[in-house]
TILUMLO-551175 format. One record per atom (N, C-alpha, C): x negated, y negated, z negated. Coordinates in steps of 0.2 Angstrom, whole numbers, plus 5000, padded with zeros to 4 digits. Example, Ala and Ser with C-alpha at 12.3 -4.5 7.8 and 13.67 -1.06 7.14 Angstrom:
2
493450284961 493850224961 493450164961 493650114965 493250054964 493650004961 
END
This chain:
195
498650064915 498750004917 499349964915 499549894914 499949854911 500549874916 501149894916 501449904923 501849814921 501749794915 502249724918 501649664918 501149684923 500649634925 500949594932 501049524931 501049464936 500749504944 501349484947 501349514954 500849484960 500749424956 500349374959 499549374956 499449414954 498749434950 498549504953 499049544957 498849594959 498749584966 498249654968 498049634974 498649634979 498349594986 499049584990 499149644997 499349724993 499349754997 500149804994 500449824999 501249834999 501049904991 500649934992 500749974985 500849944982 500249884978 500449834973 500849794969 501049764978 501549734976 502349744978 502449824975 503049844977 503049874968 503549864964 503649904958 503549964956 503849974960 503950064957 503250094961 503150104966 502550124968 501850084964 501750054962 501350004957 501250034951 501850084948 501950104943 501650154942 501650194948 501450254948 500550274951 500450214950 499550204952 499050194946 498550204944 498250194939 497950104938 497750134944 497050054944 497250024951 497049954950 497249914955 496549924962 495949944958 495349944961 495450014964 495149994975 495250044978 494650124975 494850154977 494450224973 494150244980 494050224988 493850194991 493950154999 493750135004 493950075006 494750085009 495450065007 496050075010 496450135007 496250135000 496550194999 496450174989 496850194986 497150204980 497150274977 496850284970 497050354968 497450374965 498050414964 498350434962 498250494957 498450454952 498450534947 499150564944 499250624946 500050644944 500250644938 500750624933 500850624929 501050704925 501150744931 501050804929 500450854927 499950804926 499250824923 498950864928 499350884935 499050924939 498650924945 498650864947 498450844951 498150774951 497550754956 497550684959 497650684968 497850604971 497650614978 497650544980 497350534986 497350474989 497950434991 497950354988 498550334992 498550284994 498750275001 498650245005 498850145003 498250105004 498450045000 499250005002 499450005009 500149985012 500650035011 500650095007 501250145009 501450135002 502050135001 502450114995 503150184995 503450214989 504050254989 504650204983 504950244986 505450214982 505850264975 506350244971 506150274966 506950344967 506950384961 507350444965 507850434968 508150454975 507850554976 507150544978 506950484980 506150494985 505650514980 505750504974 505450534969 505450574963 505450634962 505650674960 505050714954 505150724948 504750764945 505050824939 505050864938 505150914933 504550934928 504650894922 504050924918 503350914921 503050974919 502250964923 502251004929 502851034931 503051114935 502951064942 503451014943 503451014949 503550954950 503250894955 503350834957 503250834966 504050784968 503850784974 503950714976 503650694980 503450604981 503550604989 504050564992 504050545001 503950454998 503350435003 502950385005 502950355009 502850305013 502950295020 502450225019 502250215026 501750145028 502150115036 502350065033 502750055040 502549975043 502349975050 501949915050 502249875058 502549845056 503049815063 502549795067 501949735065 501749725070 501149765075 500849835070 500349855073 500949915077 501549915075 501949945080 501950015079 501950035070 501850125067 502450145062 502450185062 502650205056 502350265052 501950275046 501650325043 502050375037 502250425038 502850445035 502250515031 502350505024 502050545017 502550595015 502850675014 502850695009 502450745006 502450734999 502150794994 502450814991 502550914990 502750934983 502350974982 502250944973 501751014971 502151054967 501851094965 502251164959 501651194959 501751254953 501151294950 501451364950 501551374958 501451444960 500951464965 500551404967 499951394972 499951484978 499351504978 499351554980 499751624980 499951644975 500551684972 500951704976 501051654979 501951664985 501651604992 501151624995 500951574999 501251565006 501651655007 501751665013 502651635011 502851635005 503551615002 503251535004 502851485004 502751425003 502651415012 502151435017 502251415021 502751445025 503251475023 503951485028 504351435027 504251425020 504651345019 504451295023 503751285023 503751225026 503651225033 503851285035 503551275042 504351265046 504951305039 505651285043 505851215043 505551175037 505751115034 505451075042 504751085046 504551035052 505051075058 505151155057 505451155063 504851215066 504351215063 503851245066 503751325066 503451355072 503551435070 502851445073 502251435072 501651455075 501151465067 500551475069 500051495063 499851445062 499451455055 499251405052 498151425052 497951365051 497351385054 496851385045 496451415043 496251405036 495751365034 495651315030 495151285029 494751265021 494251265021 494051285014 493551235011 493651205005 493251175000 493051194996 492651154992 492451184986 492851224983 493651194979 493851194975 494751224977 494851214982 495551214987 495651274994 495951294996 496051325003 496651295006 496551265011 497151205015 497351265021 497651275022 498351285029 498451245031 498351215036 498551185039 498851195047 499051145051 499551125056 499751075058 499851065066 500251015069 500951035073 501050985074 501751005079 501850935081 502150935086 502650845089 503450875090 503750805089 504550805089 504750745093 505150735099 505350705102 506050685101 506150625099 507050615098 507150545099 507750555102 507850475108 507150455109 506750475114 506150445117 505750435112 505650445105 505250445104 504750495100 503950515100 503850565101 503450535091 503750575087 503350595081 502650645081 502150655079 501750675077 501550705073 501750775068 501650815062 500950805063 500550825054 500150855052 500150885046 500350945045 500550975040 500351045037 500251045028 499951115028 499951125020 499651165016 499851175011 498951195007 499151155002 498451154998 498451204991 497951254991 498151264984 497451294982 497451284974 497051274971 496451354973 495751364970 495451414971 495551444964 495551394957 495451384950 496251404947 496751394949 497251404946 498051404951 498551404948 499051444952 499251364956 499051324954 499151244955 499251234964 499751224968 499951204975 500051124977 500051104982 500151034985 500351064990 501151054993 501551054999 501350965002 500950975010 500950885011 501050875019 501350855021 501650845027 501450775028 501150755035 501050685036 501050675043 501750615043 501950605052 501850535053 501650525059 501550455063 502150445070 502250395071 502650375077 502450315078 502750285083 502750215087 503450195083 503550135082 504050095079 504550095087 504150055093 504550035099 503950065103 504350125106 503850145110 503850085117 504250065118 504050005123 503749945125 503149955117 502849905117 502149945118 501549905123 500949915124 500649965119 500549945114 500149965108 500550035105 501050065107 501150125106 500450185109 500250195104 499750245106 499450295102 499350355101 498950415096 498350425098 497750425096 497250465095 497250535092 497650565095 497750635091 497150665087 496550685089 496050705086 495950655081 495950585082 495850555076 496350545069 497150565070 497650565066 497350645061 496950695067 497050755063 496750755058 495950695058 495450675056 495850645050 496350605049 496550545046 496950615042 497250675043 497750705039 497250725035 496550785038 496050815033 495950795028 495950725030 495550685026 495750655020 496750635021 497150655014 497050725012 497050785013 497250855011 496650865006 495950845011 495550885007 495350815000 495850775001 495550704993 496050754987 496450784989 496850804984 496250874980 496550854971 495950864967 496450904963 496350954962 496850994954 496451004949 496750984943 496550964937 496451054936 495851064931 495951134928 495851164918 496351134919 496551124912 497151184907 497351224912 497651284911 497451304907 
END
């Protein structure tokens, strides 16, 4: 895609019409309803992204080669009264050191419980929840680690929800539905098998 295409010719959605996050999308056409596809530039990956979450450019975005890229995102929406918070890292040690990748991530939320297995075609996900309460307000993790069946290839992806003012009406989670909303990033992620 043209990265120096007219801002006013692209769709009017905060990836778009945010630079750098604009830069790092392929096509402006949703891949489907509310979501953007993302192809890594480390040949390793694709994954869904969300058409309002926008990142900013380094530290929030970081790559090594084709080895390692990690991206924090966020979708922040004052008046529906949210904030949606994105990290991913991936690397190409996938399975190999799985129990090395989920002790990281589970000290990075804070977490010390199991992780529950779930399985695709092509991926086995770990996942996991947790909530974090600070100054009154309560976050909501959804977090786990995806790695490939096909190759050494891993996605580290954590994704958090909260209320912007918890004392506005419209502060509210449907947790079963959030868990639905995370599977539902985890299992769009796609590892390239070109090894």
């Amino acid at each position: 895609m043209n990265k120096e295409v007219d801002s006013m010719k692209l769709p009017n959605t905060k990836a778009f019409q945010d630079e750098f996050t604009r830069s790092l999308l392929d096509s402006p056409e949703e891949m489907e309803e509310g979501y953007y596809l993302f192809e890594s530039d480390t040949g390793g990956y694709s994954m869904l992204w969300p058409k309002d979450a926008v990142t900013d450019g380094p530290p929030f975005y970081q790559r090594t080669q084709d080895s390692f890229e990690k991206i924090i995102f966020y979708d922040r929406n004052e008046k529906e009264n949210y904030r949606e918070s994105f990290s991913t890292t991936y690397s190409t040690y996938g399975e190999s050191v799985i129990e090395s990748n989920l002790g990281i991530l589970s000290d990075s939320i804070g977490y010390n419980g199991k992780y529950e297995t779930l399985e695709t075609d092509k991926s086995r996900i770990y996942f996991a929840t947790s909530e974090d309460t600070f100054e009154g307000i309560t976050t909501y993790f959804f977090f786990g680690y995806i790695s490939s069946k096909e190759s050494q290839k891993g996605l580290e992806y954590v994704y958090s929800t909260e209320c912007l003012d918890k004392s506005k009406s419209n502060c509210s989670f449907n947790i079963e539905q959030e868990v639905e909303t995370a599977l539902h990033y985890m299992k769009s992620v796609q590892f390239t098998t070109n090894d």
